[in-house]
MARROPA-263477 format. One record per residue: residue number from 1; x, y, z of N, C-alpha, C, O, CB in turn. Coordinates in nm, 2 decimals, always signed. Glycine has a CB too. Example, Ala and Ser with C-alpha at 12.3 -4.5 7.8 and 13.67 -1.06 7.14 Angstrom:
BEGIN
<atom resi="1" n_x="+1.32" n_y="-0.57" n_z="+0.78" ca_x="+1.23" ca_y="-0.45" ca_z="+0.78" c_x="+1.32" c_y="-0.33" c_z="+0.78" o_x="+1.42" o_y="-0.33" o_z="+0.85" cb_x="+1.13" cb_y="-0.45" cb_z="+0.90"/>
<atom resi="2" n_x="+1.28" n_y="-0.22" n_z="+0.71" ca_x="+1.37" ca_y="-0.11" ca_z="+0.71" c_x="+1.29" c_y="+0.00" c_z="+0.79" o_x="+1.34" o_y="+0.11" o_z="+0.80" cb_x="+1.41" cb_y="-0.06" cb_z="+0.57"/>
//
This chain:
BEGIN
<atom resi="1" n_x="+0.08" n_y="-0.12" n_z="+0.00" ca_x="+0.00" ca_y="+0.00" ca_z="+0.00" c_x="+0.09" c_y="+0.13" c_z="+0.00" o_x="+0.06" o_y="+0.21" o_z="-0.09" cb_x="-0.09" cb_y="+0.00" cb_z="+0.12"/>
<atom resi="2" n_x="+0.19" n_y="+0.15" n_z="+0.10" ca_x="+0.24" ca_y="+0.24" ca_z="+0.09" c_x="+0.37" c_y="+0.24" c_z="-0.02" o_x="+0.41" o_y="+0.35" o_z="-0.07" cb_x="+0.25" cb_y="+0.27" cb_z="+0.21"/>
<atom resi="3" n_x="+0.41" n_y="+0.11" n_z="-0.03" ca_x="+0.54" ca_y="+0.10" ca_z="-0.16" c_x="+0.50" c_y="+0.15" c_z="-0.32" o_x="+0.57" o_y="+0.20" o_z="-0.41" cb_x="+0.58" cb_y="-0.09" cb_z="-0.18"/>
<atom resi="4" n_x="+0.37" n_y="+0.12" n_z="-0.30" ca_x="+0.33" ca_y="+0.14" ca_z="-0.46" c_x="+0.36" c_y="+0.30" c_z="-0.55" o_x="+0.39" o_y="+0.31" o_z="-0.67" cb_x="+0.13" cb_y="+0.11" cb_z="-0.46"/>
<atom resi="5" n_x="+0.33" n_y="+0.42" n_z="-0.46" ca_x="+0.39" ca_y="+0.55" ca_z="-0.54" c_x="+0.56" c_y="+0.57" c_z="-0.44" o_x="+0.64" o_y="+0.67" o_z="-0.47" cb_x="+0.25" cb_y="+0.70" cb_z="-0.52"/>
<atom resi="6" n_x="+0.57" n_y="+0.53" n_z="-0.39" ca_x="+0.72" ca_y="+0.58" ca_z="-0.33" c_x="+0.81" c_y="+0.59" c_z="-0.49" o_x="+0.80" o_y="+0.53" o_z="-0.60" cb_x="+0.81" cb_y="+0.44" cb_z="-0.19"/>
<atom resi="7" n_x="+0.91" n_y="+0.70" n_z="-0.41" ca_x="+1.01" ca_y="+0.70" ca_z="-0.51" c_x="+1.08" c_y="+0.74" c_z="-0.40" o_x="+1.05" o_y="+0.76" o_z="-0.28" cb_x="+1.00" cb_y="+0.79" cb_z="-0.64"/>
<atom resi="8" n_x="+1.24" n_y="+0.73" n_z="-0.51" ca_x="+1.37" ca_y="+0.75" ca_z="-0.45" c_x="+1.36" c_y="+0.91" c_z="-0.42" o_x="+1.28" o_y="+0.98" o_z="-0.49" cb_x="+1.50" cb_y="+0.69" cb_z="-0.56"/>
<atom resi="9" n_x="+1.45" n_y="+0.98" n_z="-0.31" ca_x="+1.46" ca_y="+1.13" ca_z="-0.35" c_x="+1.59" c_y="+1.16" c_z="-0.39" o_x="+1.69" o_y="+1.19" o_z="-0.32" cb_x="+1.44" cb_y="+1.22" cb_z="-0.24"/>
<atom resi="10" n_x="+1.56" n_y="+1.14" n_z="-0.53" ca_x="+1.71" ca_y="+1.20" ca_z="-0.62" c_x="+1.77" c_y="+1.34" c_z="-0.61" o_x="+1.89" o_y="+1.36" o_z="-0.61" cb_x="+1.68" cb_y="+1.21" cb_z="-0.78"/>
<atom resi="11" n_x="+1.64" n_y="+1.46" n_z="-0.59" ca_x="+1.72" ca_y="+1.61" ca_z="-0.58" c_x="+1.81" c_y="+1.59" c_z="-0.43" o_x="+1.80" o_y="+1.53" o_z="-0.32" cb_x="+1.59" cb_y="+1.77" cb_z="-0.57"/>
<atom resi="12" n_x="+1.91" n_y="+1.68" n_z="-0.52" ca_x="+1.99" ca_y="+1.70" ca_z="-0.39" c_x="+1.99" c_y="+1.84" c_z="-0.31" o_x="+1.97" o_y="+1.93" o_z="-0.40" cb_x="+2.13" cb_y="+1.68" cb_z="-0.42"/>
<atom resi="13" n_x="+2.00" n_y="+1.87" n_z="-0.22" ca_x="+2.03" ca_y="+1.98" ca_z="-0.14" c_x="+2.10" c_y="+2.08" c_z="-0.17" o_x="+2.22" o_y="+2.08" o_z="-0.15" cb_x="+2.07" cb_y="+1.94" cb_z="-0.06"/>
<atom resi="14" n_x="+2.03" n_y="+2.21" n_z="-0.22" ca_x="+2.13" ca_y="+2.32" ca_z="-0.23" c_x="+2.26" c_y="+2.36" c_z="-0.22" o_x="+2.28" o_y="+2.40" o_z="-0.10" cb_x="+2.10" cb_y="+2.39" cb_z="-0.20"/>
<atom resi="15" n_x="+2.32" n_y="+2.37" n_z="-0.27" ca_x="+2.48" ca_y="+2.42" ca_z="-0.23" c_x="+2.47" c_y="+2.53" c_z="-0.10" o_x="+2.42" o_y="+2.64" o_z="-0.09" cb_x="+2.56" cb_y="+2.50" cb_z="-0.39"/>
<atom resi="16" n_x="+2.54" n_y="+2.46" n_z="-0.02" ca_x="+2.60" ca_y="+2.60" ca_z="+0.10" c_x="+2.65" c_y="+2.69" c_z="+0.04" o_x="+2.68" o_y="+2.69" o_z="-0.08" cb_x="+2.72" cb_y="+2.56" cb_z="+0.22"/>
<atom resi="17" n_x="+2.65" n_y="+2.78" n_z="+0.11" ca_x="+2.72" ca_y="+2.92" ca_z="+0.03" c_x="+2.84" c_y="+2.90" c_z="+0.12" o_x="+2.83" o_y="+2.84" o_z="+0.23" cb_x="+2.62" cb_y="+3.12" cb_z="+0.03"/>
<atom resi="18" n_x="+2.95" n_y="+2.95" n_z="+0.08" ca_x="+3.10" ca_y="+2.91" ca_z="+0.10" c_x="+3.13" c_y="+3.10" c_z="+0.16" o_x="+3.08" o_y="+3.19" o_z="+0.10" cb_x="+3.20" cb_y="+2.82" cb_z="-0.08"/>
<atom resi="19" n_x="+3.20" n_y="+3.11" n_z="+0.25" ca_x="+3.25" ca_y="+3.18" ca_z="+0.34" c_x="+3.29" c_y="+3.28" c_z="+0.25" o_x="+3.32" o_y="+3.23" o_z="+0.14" cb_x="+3.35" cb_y="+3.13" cb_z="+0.41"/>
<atom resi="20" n_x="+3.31" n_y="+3.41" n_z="+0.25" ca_x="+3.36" ca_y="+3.52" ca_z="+0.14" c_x="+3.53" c_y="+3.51" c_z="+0.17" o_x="+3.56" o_y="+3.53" o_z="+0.28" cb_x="+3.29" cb_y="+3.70" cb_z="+0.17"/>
<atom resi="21" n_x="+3.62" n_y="+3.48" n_z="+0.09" ca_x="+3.77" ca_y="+3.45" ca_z="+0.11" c_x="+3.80" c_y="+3.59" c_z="+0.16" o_x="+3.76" o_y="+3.70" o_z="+0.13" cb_x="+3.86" cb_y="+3.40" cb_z="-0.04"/>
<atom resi="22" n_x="+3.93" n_y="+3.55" n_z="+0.28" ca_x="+3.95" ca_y="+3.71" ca_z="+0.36" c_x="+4.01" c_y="+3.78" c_z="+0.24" o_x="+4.00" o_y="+3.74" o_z="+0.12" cb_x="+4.07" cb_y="+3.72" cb_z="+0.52"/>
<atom resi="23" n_x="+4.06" n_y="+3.85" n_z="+0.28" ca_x="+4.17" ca_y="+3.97" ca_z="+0.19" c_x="+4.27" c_y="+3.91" c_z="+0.26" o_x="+4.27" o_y="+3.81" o_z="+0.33" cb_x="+4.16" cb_y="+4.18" cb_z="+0.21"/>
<atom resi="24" n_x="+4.41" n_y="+4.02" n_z="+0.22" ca_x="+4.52" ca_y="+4.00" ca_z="+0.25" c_x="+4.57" c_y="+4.07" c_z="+0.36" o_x="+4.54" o_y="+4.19" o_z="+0.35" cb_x="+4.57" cb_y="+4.01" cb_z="+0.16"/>
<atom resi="25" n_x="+4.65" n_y="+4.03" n_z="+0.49" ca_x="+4.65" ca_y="+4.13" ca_z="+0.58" c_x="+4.70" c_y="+4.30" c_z="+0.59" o_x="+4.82" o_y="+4.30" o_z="+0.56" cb_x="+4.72" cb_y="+4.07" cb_z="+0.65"/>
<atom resi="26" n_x="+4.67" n_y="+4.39" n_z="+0.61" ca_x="+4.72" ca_y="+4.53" ca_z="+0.59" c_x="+4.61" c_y="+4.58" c_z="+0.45" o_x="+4.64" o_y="+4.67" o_z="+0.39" cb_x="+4.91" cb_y="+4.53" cb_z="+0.54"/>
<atom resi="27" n_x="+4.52" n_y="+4.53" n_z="+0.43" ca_x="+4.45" ca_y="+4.57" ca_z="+0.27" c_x="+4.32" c_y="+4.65" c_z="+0.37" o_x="+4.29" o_y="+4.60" o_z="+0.47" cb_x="+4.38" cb_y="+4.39" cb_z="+0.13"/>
<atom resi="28" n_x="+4.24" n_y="+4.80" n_z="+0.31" ca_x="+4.21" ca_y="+4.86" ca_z="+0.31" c_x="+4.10" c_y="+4.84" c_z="+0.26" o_x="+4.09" o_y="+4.81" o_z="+0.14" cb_x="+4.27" cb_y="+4.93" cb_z="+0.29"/>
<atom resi="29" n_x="+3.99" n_y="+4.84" n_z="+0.37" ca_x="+3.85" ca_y="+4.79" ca_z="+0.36" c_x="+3.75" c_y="+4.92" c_z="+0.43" o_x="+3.79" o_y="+5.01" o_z="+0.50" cb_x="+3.83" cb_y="+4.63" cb_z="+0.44"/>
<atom resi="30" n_x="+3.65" n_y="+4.88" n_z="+0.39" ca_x="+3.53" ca_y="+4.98" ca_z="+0.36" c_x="+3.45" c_y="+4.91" c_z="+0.46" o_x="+3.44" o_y="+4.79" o_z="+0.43" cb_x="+3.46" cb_y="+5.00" cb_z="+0.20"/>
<atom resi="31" n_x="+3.37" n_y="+4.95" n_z="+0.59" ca_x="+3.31" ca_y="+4.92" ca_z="+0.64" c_x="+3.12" c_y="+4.96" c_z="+0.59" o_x="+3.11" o_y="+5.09" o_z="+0.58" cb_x="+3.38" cb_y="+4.95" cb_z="+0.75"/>
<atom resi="32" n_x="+3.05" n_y="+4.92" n_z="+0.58" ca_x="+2.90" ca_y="+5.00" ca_z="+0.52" c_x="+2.82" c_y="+5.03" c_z="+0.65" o_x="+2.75" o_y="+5.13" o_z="+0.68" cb_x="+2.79" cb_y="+4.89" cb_z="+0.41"/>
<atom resi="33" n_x="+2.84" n_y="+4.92" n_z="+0.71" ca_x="+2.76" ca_y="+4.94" ca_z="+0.84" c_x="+2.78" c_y="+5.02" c_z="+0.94" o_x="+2.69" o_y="+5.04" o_z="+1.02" cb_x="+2.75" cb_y="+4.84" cb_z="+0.91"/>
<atom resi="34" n_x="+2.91" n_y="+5.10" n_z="+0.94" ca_x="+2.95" ca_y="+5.19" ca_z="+1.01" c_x="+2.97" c_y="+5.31" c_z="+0.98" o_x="+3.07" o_y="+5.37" o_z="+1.02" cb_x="+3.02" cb_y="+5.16" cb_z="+1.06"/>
<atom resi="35" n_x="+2.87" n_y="+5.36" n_z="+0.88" ca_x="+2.91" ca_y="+5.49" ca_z="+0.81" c_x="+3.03" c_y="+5.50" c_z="+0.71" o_x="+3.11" o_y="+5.58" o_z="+0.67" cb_x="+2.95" cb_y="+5.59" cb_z="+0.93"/>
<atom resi="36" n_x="+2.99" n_y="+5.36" n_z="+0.70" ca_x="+3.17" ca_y="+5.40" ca_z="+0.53" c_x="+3.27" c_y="+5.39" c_z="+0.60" o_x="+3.35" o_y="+5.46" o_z="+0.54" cb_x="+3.21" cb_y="+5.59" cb_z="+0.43"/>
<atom resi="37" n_x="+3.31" n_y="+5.34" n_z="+0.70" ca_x="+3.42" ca_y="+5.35" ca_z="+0.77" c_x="+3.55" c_y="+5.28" c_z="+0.71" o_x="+3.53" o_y="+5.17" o_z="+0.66" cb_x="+3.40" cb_y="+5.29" cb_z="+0.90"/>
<atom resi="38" n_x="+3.69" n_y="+5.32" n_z="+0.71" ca_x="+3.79" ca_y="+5.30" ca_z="+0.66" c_x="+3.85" c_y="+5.19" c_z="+0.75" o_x="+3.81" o_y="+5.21" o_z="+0.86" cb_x="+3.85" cb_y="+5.40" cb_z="+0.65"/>
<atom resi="39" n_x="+3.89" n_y="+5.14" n_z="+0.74" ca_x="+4.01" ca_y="+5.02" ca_z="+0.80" c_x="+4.07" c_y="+4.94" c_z="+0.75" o_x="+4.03" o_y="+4.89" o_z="+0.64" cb_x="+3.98" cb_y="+4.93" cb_z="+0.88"/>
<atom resi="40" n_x="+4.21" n_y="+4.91" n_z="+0.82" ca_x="+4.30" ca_y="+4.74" ca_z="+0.79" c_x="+4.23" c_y="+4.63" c_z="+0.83" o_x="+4.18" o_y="+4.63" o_z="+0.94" cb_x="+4.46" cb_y="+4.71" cb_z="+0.88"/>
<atom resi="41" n_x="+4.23" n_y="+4.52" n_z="+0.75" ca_x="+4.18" ca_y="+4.42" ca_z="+0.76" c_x="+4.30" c_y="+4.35" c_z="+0.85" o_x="+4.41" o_y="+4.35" o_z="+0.80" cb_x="+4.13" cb_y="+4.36" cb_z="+0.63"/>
<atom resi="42" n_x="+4.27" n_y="+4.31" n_z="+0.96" ca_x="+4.34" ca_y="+4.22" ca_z="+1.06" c_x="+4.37" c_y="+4.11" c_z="+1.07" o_x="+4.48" o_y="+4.07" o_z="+1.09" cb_x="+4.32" cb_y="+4.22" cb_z="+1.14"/>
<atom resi="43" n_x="+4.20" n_y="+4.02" n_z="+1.03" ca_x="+4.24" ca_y="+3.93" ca_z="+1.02" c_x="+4.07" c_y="+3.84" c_z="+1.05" o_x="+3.96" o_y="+3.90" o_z="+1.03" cb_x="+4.38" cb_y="+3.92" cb_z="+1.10"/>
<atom resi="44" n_x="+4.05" n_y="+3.72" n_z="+1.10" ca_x="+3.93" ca_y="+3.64" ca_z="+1.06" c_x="+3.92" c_y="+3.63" c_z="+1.24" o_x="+4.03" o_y="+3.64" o_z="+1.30" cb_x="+3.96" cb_y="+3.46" cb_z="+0.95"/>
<atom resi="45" n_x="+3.78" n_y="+3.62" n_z="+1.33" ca_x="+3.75" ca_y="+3.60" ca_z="+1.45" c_x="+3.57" c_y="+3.54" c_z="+1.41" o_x="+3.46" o_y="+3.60" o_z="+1.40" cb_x="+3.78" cb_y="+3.77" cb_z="+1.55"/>
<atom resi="46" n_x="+3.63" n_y="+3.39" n_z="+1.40" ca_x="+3.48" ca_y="+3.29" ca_z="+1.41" c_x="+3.38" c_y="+3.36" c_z="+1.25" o_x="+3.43" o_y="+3.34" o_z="+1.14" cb_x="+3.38" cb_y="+3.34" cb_z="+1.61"/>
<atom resi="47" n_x="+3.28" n_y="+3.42" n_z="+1.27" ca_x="+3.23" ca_y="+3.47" ca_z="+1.16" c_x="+3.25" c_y="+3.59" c_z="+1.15" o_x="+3.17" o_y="+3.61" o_z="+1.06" cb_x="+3.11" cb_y="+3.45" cb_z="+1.15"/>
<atom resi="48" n_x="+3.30" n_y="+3.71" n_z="+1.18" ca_x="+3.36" ca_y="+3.82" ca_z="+1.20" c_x="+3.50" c_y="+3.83" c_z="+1.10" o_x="+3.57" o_y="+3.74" o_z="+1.06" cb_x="+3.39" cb_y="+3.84" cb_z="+1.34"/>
<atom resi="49" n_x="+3.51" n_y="+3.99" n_z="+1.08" ca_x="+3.66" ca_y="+4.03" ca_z="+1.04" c_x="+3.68" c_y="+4.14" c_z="+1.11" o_x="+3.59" o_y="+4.23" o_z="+1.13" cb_x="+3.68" cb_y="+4.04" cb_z="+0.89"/>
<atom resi="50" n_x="+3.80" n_y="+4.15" n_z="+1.15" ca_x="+3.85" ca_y="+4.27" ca_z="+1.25" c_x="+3.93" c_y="+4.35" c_z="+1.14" o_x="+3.99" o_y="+4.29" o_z="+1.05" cb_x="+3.95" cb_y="+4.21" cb_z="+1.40"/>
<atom resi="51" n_x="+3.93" n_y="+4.48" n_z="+1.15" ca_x="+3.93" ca_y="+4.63" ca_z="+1.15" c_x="+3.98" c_y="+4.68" c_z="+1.21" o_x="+3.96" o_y="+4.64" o_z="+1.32" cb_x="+3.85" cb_y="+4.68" cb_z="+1.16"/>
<atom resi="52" n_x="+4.06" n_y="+4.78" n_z="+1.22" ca_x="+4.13" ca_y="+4.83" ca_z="+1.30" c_x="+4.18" c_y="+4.98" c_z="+1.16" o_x="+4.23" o_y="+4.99" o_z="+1.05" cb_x="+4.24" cb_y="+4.69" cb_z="+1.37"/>
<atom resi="53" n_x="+4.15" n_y="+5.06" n_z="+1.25" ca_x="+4.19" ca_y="+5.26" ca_z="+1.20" c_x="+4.29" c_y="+5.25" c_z="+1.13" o_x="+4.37" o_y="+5.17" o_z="+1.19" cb_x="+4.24" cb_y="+5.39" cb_z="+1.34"/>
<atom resi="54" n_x="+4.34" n_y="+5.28" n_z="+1.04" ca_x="+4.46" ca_y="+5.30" ca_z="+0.97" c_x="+4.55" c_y="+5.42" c_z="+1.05" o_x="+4.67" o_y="+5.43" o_z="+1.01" cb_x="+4.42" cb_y="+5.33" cb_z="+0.81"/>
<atom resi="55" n_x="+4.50" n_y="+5.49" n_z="+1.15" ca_x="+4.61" ca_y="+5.58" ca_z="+1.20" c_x="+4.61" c_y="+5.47" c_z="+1.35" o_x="+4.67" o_y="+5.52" o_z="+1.45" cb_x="+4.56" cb_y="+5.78" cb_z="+1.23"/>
<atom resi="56" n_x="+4.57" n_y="+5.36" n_z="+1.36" ca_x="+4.57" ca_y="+5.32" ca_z="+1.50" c_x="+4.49" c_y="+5.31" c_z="+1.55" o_x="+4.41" o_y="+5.41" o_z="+1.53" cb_x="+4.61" cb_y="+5.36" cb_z="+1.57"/>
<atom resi="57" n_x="+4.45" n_y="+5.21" n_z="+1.65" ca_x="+4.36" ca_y="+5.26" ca_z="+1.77" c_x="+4.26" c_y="+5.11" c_z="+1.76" o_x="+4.29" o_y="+5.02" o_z="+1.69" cb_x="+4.27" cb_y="+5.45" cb_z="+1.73"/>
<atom resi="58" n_x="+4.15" n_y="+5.11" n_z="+1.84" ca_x="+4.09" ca_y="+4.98" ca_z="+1.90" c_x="+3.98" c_y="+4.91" c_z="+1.79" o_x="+3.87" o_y="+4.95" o_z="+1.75" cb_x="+4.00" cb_y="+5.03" cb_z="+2.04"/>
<atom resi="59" n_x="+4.06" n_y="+4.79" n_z="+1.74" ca_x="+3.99" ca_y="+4.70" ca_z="+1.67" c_x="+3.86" c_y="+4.70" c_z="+1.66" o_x="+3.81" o_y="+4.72" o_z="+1.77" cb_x="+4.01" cb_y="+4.61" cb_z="+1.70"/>
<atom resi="60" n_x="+3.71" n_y="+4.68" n_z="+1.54" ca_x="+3.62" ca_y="+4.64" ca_z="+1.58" c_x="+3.58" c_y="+4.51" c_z="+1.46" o_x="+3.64" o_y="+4.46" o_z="+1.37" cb_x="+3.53" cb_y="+4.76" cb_z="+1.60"/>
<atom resi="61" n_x="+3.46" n_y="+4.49" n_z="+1.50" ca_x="+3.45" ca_y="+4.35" ca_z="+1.40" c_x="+3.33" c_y="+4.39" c_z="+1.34" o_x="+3.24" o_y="+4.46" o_z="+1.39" cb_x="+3.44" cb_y="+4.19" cb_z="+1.48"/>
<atom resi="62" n_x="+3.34" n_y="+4.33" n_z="+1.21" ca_x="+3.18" ca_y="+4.33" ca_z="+1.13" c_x="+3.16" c_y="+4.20" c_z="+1.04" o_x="+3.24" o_y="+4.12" o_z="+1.01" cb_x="+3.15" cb_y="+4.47" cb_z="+1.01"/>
<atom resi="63" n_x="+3.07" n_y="+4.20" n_z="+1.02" ca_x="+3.03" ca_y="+4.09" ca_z="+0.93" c_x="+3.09" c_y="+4.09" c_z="+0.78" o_x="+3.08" o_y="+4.21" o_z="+0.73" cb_x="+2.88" cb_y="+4.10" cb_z="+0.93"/>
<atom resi="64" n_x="+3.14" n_y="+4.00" n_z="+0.70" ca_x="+3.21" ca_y="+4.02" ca_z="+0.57" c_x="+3.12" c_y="+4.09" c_z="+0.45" o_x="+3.16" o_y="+4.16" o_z="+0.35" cb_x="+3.27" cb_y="+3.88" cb_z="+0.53"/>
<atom resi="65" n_x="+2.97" n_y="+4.05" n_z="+0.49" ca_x="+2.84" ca_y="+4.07" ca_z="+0.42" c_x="+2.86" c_y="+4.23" c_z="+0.42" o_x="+2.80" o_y="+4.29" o_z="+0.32" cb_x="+2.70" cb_y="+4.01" cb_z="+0.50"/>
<atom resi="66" n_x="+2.91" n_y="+4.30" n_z="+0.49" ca_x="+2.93" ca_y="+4.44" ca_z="+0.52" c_x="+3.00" c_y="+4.55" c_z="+0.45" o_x="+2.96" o_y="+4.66" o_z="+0.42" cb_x="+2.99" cb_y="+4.45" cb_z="+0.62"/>
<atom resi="67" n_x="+3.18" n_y="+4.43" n_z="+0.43" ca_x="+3.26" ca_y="+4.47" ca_z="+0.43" c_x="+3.28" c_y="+4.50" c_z="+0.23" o_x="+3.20" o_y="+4.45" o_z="+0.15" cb_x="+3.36" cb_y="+4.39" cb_z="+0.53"/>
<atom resi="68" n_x="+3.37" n_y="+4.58" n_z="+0.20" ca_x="+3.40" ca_y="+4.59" ca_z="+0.07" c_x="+3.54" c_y="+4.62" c_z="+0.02" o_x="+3.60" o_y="+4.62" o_z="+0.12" cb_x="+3.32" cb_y="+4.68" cb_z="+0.01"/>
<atom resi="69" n_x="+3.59" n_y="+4.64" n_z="-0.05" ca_x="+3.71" ca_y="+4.69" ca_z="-0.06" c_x="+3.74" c_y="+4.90" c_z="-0.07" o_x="+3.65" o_y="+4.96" o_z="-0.13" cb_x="+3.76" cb_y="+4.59" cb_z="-0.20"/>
<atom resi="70" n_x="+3.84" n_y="+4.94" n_z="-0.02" ca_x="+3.82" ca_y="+5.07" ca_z="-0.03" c_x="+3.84" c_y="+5.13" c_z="-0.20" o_x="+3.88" o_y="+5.07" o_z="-0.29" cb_x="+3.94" cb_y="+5.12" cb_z="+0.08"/>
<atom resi="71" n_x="+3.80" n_y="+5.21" n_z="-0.20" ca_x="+3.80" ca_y="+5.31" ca_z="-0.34" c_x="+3.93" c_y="+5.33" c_z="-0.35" o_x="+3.98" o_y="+5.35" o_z="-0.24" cb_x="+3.73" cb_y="+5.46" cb_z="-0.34"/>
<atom resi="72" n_x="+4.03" n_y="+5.35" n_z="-0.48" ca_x="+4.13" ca_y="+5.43" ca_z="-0.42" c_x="+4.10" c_y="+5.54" c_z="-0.34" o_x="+4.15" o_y="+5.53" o_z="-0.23" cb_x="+4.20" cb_y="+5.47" cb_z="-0.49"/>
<atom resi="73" n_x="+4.03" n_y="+5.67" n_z="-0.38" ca_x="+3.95" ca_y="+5.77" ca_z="-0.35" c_x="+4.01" c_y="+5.74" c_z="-0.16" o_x="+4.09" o_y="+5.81" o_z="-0.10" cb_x="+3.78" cb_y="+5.74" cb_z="-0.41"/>
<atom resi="74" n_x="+3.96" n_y="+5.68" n_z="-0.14" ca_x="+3.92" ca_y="+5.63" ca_z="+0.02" c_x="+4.03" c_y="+5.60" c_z="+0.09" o_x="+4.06" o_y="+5.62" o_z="+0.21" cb_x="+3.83" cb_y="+5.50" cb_z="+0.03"/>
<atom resi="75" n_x="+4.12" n_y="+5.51" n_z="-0.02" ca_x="+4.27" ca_y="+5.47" ca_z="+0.04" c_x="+4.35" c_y="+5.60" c_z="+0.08" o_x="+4.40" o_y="+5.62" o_z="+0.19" cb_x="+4.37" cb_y="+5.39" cb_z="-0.07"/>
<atom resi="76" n_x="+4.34" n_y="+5.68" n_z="-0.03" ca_x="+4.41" ca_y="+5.80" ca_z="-0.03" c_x="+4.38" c_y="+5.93" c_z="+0.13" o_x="+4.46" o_y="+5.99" o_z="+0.21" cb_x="+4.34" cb_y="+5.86" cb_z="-0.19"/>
<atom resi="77" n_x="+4.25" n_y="+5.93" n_z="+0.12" ca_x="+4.17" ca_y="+5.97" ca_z="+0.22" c_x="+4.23" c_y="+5.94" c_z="+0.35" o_x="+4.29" o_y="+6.02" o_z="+0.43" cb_x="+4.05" cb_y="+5.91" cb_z="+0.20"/>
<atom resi="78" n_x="+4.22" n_y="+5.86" n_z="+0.36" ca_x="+4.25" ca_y="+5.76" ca_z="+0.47" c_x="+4.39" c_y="+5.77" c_z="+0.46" o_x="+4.41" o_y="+5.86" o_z="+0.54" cb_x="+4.18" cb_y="+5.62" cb_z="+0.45"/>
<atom resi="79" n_x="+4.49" n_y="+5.74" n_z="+0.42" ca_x="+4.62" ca_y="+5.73" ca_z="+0.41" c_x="+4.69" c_y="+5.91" c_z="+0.48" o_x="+4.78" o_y="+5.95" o_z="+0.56" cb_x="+4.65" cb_y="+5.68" cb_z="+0.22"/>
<atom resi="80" n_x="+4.61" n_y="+5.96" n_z="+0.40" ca_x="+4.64" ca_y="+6.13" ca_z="+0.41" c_x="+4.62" c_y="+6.17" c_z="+0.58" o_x="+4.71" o_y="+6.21" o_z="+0.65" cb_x="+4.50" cb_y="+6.23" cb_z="+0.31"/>
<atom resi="81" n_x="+4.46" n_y="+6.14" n_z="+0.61" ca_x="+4.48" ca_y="+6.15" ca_z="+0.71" c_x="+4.55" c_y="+6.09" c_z="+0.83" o_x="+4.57" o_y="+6.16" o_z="+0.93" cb_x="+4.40" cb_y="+6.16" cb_z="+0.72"/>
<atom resi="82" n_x="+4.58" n_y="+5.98" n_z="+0.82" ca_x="+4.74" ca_y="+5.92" ca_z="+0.92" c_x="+4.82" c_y="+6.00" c_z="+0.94" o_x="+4.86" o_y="+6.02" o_z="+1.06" cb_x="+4.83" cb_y="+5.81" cb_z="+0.87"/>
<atom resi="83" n_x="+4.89" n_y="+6.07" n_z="+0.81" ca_x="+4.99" ca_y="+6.10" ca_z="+0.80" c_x="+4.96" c_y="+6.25" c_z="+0.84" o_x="+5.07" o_y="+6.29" o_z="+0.88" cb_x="+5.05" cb_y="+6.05" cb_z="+0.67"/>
<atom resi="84" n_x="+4.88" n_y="+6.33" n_z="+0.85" ca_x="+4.89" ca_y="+6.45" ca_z="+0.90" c_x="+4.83" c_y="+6.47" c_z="+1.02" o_x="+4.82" o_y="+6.58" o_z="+1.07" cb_x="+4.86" cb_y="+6.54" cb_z="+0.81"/>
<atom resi="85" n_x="+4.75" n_y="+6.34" n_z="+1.09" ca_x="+4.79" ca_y="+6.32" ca_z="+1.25" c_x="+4.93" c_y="+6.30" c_z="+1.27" o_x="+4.99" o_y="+6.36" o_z="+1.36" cb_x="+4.72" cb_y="+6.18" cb_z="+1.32"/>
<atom resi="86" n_x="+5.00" n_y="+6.20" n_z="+1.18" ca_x="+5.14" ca_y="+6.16" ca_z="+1.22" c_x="+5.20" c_y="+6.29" c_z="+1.26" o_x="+5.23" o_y="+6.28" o_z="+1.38" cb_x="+5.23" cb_y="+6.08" cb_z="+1.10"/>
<atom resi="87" n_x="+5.22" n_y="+6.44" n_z="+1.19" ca_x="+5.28" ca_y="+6.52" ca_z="+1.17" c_x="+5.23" c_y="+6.58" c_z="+1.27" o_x="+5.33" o_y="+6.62" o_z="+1.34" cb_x="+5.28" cb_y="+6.56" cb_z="+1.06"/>
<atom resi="88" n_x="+5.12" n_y="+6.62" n_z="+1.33" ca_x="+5.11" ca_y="+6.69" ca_z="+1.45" c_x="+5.14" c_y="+6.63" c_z="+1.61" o_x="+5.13" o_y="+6.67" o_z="+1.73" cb_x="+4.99" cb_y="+6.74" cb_z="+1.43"/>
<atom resi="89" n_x="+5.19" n_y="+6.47" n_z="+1.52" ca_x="+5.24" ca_y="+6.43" ca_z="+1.68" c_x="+5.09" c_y="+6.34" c_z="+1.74" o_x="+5.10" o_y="+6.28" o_z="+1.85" cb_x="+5.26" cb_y="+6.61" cb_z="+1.80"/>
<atom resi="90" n_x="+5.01" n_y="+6.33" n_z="+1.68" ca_x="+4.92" ca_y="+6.26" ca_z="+1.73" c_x="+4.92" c_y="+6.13" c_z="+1.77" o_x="+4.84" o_y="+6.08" o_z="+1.85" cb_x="+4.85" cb_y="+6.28" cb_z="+1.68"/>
<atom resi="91" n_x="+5.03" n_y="+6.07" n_z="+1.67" ca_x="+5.06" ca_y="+5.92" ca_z="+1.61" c_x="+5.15" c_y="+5.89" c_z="+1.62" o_x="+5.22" o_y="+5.99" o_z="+1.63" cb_x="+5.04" cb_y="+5.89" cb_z="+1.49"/>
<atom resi="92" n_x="+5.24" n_y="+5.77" n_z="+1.64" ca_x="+5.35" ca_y="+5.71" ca_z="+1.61" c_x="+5.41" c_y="+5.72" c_z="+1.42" o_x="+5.51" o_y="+5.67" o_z="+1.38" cb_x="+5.32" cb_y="+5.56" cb_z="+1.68"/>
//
């Protein structure tokens, strides 16, 4: 009774979506979730990627779904302003 319509279940299960590959350490990333925020990519924490100020200062983490790569535009930006904290002494 119940053998007579059975079938095998041939489909298979959707592909997982596979982790977004990190960057490379020191590469210049775009945060979205935080107002466009600039940072070095640090490095991988569980499902997180840590960030950290390009002039310095206290790591934060976001989701990769977030993250993007910087503009040059942005590198520049960002690079500029280190360097003329650096100059008033603000920075190492």
């Amino acid at each position: 009774m119940y053998d007579e319509n059975a079938r095998p279940n041939t489909r298979q299960p959707p592909p997982t979506p596979s982790p977004a590959p990190s960057p490379a350490l020191g590469t210049l990333m775009v945060d979205t979730s935080r107002d466009n925020r600039v940072g070095e990519f640090r490095g991988v924490a569980g499902f997180y990627w840590s960030l950290r100020p390009v002039g310095g200062g206290i790591e934060w983490e976001v989701e990769p779904r977030y993250v993007r790569p910087a503009l040059l535009m942005e590198q520049l930006r960002a690079r500029t302003a280190r360097l003329n904290a650096r100059s008033r002494g603000e920075v190492l």
